[in-house]
N, C-alpha and C positions, 0 to 999 in steps of 0.2 A: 513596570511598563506594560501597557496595552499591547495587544496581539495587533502587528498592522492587517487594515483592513482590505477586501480584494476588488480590482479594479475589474471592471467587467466592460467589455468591449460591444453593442446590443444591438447587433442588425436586425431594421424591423423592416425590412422589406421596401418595396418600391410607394406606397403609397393607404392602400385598404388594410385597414387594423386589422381585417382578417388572416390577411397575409402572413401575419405575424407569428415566428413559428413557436413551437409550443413551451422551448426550452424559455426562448425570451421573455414569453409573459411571462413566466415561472420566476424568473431574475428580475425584472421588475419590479413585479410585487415583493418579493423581497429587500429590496435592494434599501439602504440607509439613506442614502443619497441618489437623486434621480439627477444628471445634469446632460444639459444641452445647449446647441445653440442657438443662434438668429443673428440676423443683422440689426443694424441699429432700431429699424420699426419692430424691432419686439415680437413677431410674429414667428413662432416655432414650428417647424413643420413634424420636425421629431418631437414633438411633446404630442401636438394633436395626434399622431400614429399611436403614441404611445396609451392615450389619455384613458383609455379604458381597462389601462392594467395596471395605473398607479393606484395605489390605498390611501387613505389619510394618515395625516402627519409624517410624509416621509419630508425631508429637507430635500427642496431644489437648488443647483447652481445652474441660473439662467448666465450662461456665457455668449455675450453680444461682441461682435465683432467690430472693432472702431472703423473699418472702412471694408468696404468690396469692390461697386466698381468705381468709386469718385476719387476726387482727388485727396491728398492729404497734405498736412504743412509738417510733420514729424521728419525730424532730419535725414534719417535713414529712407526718406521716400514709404512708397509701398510694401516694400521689402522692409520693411526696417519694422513698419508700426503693425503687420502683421506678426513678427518673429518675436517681438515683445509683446504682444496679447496672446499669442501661445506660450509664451512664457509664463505669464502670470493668471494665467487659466489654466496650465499644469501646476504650478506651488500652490491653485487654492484648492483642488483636488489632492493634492499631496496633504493639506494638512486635516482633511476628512479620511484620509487612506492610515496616516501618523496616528492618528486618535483613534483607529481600530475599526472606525466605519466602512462596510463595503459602498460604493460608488459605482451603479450603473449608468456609463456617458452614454448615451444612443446616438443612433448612426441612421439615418436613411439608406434605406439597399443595404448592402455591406458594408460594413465598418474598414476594410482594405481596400475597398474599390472605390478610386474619388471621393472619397470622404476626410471628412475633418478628425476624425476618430485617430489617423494614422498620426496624426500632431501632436497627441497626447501620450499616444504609445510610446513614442520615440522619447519621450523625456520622462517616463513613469517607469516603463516595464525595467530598469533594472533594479530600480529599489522598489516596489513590488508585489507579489504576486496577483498575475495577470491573463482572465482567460476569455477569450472572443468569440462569439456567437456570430455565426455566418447570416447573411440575409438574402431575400431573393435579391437582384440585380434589378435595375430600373431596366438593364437590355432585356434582359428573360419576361419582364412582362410589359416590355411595350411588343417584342414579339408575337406574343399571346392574344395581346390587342389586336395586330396586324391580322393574326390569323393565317399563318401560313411561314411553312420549314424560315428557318435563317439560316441557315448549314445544311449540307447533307454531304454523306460520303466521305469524299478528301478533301472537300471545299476545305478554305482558308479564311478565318473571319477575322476583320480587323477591327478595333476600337481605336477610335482616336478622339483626343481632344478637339473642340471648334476654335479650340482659341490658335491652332495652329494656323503659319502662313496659310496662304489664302495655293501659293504654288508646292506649297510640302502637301497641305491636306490632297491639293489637283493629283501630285504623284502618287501617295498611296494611296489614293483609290482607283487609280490605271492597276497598280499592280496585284491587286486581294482578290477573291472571289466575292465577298462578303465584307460589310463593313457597317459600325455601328458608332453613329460621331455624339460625342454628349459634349455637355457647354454649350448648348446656343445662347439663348437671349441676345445679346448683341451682336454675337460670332452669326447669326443667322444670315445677312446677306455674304459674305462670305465664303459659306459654309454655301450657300447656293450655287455661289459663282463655280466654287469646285467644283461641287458634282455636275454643274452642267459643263463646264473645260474638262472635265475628265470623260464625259461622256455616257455618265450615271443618272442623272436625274430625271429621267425618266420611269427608271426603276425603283426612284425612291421615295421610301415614305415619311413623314412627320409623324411623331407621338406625344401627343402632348399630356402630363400628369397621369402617366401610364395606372390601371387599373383603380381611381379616382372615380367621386360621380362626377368629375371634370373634365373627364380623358374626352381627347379629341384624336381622329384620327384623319389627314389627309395625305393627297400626292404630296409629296416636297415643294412643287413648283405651283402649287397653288395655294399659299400658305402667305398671310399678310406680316412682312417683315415686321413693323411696329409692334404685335400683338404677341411675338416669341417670347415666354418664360424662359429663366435657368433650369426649371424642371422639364425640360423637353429634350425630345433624344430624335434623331434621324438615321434610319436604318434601310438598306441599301442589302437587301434578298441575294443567296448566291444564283449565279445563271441557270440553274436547271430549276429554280422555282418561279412559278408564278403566284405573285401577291396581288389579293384578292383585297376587295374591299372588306371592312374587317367583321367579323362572322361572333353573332352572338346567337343565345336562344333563353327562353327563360329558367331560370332555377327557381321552380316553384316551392321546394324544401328550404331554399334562403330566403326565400321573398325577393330576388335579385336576380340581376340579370350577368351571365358568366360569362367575359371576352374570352375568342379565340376558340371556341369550340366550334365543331367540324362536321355537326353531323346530319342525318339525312333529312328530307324534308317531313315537318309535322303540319299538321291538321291545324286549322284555327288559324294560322298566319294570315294577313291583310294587311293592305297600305289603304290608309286613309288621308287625303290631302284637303286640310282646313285654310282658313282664311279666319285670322284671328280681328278683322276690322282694322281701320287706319289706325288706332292710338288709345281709344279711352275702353277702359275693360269693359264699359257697359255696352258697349258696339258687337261683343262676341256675342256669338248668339249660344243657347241653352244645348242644342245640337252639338255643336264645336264645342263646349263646357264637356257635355259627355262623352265626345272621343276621348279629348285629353285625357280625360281619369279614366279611360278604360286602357290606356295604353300603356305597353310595355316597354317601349321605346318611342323618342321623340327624335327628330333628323330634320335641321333645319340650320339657316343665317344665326347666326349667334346673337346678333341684335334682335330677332323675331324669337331665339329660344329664351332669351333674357325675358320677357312680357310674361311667359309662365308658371306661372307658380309652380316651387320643387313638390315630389312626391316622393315619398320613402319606397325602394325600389324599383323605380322608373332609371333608365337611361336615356341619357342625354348624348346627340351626338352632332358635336355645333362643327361649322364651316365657315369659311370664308363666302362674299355673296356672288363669286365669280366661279364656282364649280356646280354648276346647277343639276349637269348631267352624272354625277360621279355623286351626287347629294341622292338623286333619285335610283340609280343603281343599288347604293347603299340599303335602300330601303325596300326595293326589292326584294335584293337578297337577306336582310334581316325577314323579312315577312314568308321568304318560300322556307325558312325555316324555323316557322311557328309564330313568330314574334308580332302581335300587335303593335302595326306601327304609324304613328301619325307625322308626318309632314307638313314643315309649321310654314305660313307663310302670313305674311301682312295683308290686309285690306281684303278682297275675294283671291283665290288661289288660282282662278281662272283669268283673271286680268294680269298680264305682264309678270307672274307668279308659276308656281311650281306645281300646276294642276299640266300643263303642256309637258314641261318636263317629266314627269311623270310618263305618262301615257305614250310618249315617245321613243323613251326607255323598255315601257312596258309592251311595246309591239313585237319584241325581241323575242322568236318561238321559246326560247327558255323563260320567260317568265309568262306565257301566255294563261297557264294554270294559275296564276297568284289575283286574287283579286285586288280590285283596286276600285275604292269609291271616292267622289270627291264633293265636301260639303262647301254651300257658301259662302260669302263672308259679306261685307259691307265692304263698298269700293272706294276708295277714296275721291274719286271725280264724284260721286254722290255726296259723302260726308262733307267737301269742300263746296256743292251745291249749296248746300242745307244751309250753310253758316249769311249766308248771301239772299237766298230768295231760293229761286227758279230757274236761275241760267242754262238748261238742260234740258226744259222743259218742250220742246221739239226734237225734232231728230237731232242728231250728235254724232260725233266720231269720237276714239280715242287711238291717240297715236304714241309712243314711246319715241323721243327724241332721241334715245342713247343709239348711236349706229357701233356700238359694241358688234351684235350677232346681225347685225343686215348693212349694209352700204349706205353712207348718207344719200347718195344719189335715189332709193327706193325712197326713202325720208320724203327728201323736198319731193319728189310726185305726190307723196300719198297727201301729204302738206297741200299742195295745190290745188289736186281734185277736189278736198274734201273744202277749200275755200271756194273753189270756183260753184260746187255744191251748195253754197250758202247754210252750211251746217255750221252748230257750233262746237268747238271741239277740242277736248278735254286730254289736255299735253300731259302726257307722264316722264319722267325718266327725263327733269329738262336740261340739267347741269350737273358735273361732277368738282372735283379738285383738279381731272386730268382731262376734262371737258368740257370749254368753258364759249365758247366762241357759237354753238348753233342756237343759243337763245337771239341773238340777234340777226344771223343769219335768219330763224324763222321768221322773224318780225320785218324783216325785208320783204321775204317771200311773200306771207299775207300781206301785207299792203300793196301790194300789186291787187289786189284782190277787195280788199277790207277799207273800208275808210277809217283816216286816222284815232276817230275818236268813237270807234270802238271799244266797247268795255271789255278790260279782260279783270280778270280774277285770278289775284295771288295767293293760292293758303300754305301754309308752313306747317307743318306739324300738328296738324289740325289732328284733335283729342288726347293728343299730345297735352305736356306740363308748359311747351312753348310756343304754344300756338298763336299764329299772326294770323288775319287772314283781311285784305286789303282789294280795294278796286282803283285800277286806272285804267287808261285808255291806251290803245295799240300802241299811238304815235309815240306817247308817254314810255312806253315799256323799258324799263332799263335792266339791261343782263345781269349786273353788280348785284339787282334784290333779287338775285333767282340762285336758287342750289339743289341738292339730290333731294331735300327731304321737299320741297316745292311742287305742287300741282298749281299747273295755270289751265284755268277756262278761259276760250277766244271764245266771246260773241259771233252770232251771225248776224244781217242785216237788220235781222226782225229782235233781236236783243235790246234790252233799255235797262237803264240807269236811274234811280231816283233816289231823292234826299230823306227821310223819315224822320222820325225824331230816337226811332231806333240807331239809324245809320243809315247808311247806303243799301237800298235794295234791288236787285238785277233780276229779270225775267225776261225767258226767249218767249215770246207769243205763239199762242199755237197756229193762228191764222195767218193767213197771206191776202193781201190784196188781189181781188182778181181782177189783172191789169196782163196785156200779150206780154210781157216781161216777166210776169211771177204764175209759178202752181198754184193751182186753189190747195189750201190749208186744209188740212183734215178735222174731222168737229172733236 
């Protein structure tokens, strides 16, 4: 009979294969059998941590798990079809352990902490021998992330599941000093709703795929429920600390850049705020090409970080597009502590973009030393000219529909002046999913003003993969073909319309009739 073979328990830490401590690669590469899990789509998070300390020819047991969050038809329910796939994912590890082969299962984080690892122990370790490698915690380094104490003193920190009551999670976090909740992904509203009935969420923050070139770090309450992985954690500082937004600098010995360190201001640090053009990569200009690759960090809308191509030690630090102030703090403070940093924004960064935010921020005597430049971009009331003619081609206004950060009432004036001005003028920001009603409200407003069969100009996506871009008339205008990614031009009187054999072509005139009713035109 063969010597039975030994089961190795392989915490690899929260995420960065760096992470991974020295004993674990050691076992790894060793190891006969590498096994792990995933869910039905095949995609392993423990294999990729691991993937740079397997050798050839070891045998894998990819262990999928028949169901996580859906439903199932297996009679035992959920319960049941889980308790038989740890069943028969511990007998097939059993008969590679029988045959004398060691078996290293990997574990994300710790192999005892929330992990699938403890499912196999419990049905192996008595027949046997069985030894466990510690990992760092997914809380220890989304901490790190954060940048600042989670405990100190006698604090009390609590970890809790999100899949708890929405009224259990409420009470323990009244009663902790410190709290650190894992399981979101769906547990995330939730998991909101407590910390703010408990009276925390203000204090807390999201970490998402903590020390990852993925990681994302925001407030809790500024975080888009749809978008929450299972790999995110929410972490809730004890009362004597203040959490900062989270603090890197560059590791020029890694090539990479190291969350959570603290230290004083270096030399060379800059925020730079680009404008990557409305959609088609040839719209960025050479300028913005060269921030990008000089930077050390990137801090922007996750839909505008998306556009950029990855770089091998760059960090990434994506947001939702509703925290604009807390995007450019961020950036700040990466930059007063050495860090080349660019601030990504669509179309020019100076139009309805993150060149204001900035500067705003940056007024603040603590970051008065920190330079800040801003390059520009292509605007999309231009690029949505360009597809059409001319419609621009006089004076113009551009207004943001969205009364997010200003009062509709500031809206409809500025709306009005700028028709009663006879300009033509270039709507940004004209609909959302949770704003749907002032596209037509505006189209009331100017025709008081406009005659109905004013041209305006619809573009969507313009350089974009979906771009539309359409001419009708005021009277015509219907809310239904209008949404966020939409820039509409309203003509002014001096605006025209005509057929080609291109299509439609629109041009505002530079001249005016000189009549006691109109300005003379400029040449």
């Amino acid at each position: 009979m063969s010597v039975p073979g030994k089961l190795w328990g392989v915490g690899l830490g929260p995420g960065d294969p760096e992470l991974v401590t020295v004993k674990a690669a050691k076992v790894i590469g060793a190891a006969d059998v590498i096994a792990f899990h995933s869910a039905r789509h095949g995609r392993s998070i423990s294999r990729r941590i691991a993937a740079p300390y397997l050798r050839p020819g070891q045998l894998e047991e990819h262990l999928v798990y028949p169901v996580t969050t859906e439903t199932t038809e297996h009679p035992g329910g959920y319960r049941g079809a889980i308790d038989e796939f740890y069943q028969q994912a511990a007998e097939r590890l059993a008969e590679h352990l029988a045959a004398g082969r060691s078996v290293a299962l990997l574990a994300a984080g710790d192999p005892l902490f929330y992990s699938s690892y403890m499912h196999m122990h419990r049905r192996l370790a008595d027949r046997f021998e069985t030894e466990i490698i510690p990992g760092v915690t997914s809380v220890s380094a989304a901490s790190a992330a954060l940048g600042t104490p989670l405990v100190e003193g006698e604090q009390v920190l609590t970890v809790l599941p999100g899949t708890l009551p929405v009224d259990e999670l409420t009470r323990r976090l009244r009663t902790t000093d410190a709290a650190a909740i894992m399981k979101l992904g769906r547990t995330y509203p939730g998991v909101r709703r407590a910390l703010s009935d408990s009276g925390r969420l203000a204090d807390a923050y999201y970490i998402e795929r903590a020390s990852t070139t993925e990681q994302r770090v925001l407030p809790a309450d500024a975080v888009d429920d749809a978008e929450v992985p299972y790999f995110a954690i929410t972490l809730v500082p004890g009362p004597a600390t203040a959490a900062p937004p989270p603090r890197t600098e560059p590791d020029s010995a890694a090539g990479r850049q190291v969350p959570g360190t603290q230290s004083a201001h270096h030399d060379g640090g800059e925020v730079v705020v680009v404008g990557l053009g409305p959609g088609a990569p040839e719209w960025t200009t050479a300028e913005v090409r060269s921030a990008l690759t000089e930077a050390t960090d990137l801090v922007g809308y996750t839909t505008y970080l998306n556009r950029v191509p990855r770089r091998r030690g760059q960090r990434r630090h994506a947001s939702d597009n509703r925290v604009e102030s807390e995007r450019a703090v961020m950036a700040l403070d990466l930059a007063e502590r050495g860090a080349k940093v660019v601030v990504v924004s669509s179309g020019d960064p100076g139009v309805f973009a993150m060149a204001a935010a900035v500067l705003a921020e940056a007024e603040d005597p603590r970051w008065r030393e920190v330079p800040v430049r801003v390059l520009p971009g292509l605007t999309a009331a231009n690029a949505v000219a360009s597809r059409v003619g001319a419609p621009l081609g006089h004076d113009y206004a551009m207004i943001s529909l969205s009364d997010r950060l200003k009062p509709w009432d500031v809206v409809a004036q500025r709306l009005s002046a700028a028709a009663a001005a006879d300009m033509a003028i270039a709507i940004y920001n004209p609909a959302s999913s949770q704003r749907t009603w002032q596209v037509g409200a505006m189209r009331d407003l100017l025709l008081e003003h406009r005659k109905p069969g004013t041209p305006v100009v619809l573009g969507r996506d313009v350089g974009g993969p979906t771009e539309s871009v359409r001419v009708v008339t005021l009277g015509d205008l219907d809310p239904a073909d209008v949404d966020m990614r939409t820039l509409l031009i309203i003509g002014a009187s001096t605006t025209t319309a005509f057929e080609t054999g291109q299509g439609i072509r629109v041009y505002t005139s530079r001249h005016y009739s000189r009549t006691p009713d109109t300005a003379p035109g400029d040449a």
